[in-house]
N, C-alpha and C positions, 0 to 999 in steps of 0.2 A: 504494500500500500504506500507508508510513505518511507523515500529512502533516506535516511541520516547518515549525513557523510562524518565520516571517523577522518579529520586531519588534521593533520598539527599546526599552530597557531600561522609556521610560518608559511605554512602555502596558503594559510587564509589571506595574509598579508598580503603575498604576492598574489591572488586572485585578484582581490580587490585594487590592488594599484594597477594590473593589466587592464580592470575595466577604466578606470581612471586614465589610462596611459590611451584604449582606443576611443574612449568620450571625448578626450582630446585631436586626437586625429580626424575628428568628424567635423571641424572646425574648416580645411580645407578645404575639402568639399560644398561645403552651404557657403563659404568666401566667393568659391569662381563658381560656383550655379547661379548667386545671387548678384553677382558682380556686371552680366550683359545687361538685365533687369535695371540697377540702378544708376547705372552710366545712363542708359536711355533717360530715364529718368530725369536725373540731374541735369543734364545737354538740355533737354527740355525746359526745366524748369529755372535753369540759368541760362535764359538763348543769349547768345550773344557775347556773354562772358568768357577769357580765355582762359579760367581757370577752373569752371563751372563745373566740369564734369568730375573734379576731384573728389565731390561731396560724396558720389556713387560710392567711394573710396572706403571715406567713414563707415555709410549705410551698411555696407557689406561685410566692413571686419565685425561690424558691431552683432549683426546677423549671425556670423560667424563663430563670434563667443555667445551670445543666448545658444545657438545650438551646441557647441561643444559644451556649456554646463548642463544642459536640459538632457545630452548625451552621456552626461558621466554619471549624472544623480540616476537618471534609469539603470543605467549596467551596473554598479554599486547596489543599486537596489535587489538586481535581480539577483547578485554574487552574495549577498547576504541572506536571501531568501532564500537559495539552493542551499548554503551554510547551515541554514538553521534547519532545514528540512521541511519545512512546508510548502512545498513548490504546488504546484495546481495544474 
């Protein structure tokens, strides 16, 4: 029924920072998916300007970290919950 994993503190350790280590890597990814999106954006909403479309810049890293924290709190979550043994 449910499996309870028997491990020692330190591969819990290192489970948990491997989720934390790929929540971070998800950060690239929503950076340059988000990145065509905001430049359009920006150009638009700064016409004219020659600096305008740097703002897309901002938009994107910022994007980029809401999802790589919103990435790490899930896998953490989920590395915890196989830990403890009540997985679903």
């Amino acid at each position: 029924m449910f499996e309870i994993y028997k491990t020692s503190r330190a591969t819990r350790v290192l489970e948990r920072v491997r989720a934390v280590f790929m929540g971070l890597l998800l950060f690239f990814p929503a950076f340059l998916l988000s990145l065509p999106i905001t430049m359009i954006w920006a150009k638009h909403l700064y016409a004219g300007e020659a600096q305008g479309p740097l703002g897309g810049f901002g938009i994107s890293f910022l994007f980029g970290i809401v999802v790589a924290a919103l990435g790490s709190a899930y896998l953490v979550h989920r590395v915890n919950r196989n830990v403890s043994g009540t997985e679903r």
